[in-house]
Backbone as ProteinMPNN parsed JSONL, in Angstrom:
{"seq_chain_A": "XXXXXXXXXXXXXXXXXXXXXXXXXXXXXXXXXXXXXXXXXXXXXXXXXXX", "coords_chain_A": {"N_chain_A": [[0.836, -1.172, 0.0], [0.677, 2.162, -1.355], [1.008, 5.303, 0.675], [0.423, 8.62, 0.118], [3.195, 10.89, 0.819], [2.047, 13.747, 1.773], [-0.483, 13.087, 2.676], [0.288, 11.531, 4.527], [1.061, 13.095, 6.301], [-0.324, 14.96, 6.801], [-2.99, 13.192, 7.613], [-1.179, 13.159, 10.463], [-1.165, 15.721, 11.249], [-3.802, 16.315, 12.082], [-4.733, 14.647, 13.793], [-2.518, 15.128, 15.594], [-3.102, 18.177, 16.26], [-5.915, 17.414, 17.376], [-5.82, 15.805, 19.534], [-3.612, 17.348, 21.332], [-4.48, 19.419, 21.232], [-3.652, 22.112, 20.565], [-3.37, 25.868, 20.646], [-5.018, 27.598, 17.875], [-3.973, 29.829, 16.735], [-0.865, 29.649, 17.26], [-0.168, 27.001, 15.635], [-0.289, 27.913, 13.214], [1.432, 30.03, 13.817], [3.158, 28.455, 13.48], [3.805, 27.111, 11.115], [3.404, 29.147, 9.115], [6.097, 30.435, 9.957], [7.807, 28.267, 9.496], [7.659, 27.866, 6.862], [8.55, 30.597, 6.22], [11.366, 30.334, 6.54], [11.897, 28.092, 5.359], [12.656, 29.544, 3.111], [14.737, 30.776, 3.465], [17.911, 32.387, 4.035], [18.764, 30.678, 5.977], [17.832, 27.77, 5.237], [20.137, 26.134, 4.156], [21.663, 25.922, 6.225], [19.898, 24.373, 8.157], [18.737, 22.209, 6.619], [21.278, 20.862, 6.513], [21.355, 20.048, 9.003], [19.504, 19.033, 9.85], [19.54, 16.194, 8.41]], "CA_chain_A": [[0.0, 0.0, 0.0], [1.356, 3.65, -1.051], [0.678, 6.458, 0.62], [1.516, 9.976, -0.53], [3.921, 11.684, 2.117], [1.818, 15.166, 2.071], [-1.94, 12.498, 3.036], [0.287, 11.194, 5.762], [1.577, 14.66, 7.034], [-2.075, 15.891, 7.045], [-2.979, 12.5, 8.916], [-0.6, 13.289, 11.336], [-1.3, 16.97, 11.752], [-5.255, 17.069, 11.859], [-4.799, 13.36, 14.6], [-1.883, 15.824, 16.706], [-4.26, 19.089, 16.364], [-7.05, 17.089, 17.76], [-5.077, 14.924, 20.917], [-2.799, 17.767, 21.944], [-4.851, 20.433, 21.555], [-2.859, 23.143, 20.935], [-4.132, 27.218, 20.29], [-4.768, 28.105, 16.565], [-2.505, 31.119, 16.646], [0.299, 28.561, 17.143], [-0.375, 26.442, 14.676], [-0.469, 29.305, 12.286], [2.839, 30.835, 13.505], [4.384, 27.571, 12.964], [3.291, 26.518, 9.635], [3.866, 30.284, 8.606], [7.809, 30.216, 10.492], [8.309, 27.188, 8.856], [7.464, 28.572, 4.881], [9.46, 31.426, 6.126], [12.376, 29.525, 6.476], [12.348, 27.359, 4.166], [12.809, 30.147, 1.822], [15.675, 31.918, 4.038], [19.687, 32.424, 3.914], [19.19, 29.639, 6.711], [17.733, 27.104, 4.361], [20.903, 25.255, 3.833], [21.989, 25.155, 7.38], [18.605, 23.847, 8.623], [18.93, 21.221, 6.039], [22.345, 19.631, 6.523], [21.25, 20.105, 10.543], [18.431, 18.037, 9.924], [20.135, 15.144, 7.489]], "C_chain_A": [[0.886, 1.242, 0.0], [0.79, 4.203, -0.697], [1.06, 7.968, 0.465], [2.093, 10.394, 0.751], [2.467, 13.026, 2.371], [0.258, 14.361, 2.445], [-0.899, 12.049, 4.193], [0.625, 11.689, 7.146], [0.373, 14.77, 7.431], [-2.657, 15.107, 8.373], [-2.463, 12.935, 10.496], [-0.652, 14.774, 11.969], [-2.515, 17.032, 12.364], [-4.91, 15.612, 13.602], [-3.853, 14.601, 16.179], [-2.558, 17.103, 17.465], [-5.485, 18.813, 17.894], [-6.867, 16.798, 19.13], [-4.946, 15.747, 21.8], [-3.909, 19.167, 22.207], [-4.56, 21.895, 21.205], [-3.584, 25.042, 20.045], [-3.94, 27.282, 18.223], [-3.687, 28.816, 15.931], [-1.27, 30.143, 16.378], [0.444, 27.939, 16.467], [-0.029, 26.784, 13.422], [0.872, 30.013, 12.166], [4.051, 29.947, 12.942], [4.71, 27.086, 11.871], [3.903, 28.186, 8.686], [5.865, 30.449, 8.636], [8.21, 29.229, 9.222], [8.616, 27.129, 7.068], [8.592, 29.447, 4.952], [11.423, 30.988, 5.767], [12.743, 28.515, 5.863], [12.762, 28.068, 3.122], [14.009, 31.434, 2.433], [17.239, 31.735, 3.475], [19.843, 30.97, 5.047], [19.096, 28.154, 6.258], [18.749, 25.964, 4.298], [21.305, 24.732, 5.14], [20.954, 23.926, 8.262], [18.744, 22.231, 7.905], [20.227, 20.373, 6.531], [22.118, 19.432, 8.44], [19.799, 19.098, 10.428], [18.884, 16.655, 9.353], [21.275, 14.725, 8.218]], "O_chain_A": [[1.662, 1.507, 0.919], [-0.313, 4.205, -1.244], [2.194, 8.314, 0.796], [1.421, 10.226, 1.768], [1.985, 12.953, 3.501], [-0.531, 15.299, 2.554], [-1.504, 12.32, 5.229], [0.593, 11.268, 8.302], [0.129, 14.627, 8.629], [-2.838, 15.554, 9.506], [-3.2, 13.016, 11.478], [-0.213, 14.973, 13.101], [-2.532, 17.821, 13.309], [-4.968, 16.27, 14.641], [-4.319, 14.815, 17.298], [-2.647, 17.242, 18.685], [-5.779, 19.502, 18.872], [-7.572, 17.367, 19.963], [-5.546, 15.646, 22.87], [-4.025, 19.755, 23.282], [-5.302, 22.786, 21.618], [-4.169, 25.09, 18.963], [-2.936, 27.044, 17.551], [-2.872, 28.572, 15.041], [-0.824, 29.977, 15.242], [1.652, 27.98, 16.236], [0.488, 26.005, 12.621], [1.408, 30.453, 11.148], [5.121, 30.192, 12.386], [5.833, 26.644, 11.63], [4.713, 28.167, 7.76], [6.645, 30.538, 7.688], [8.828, 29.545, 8.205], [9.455, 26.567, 6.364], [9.517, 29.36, 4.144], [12.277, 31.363, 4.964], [13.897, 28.086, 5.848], [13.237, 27.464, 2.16], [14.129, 32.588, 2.021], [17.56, 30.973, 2.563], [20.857, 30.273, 4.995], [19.921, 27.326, 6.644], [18.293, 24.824, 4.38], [21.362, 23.526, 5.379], [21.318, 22.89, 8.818], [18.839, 21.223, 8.605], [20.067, 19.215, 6.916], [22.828, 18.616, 9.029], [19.374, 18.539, 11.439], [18.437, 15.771, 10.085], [22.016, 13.856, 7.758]]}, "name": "protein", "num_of_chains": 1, "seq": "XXXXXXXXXXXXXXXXXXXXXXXXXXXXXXXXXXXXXXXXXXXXXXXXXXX"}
């Protein structure tokens, strides 16, 4: 069985959302942060710091 990575992200977001609870706002700043930075001068470090 495949499933696409970005249906098992969602899974895993909308399942953590629901459990944990956590404020909208937050959610929002993190998902926003996270775009931000993916598209920064930090980009590369983030990457080989994650790998």
């Amino acid at each position: 069985m495949d499933v696409p990575l970005w249906f098992a992200l969602l899974c895993v977001g909308v399942l953590g959302v629901k459990l944990v609870r956590p404020p909208w706002w937050l959610v929002a700043v993190l998902l926003l942060g996270g775009y931000l930075l993916a598209d920064s001068l930090l980009a590369p470090v983030i990457d080989t710091a994650v790998k």
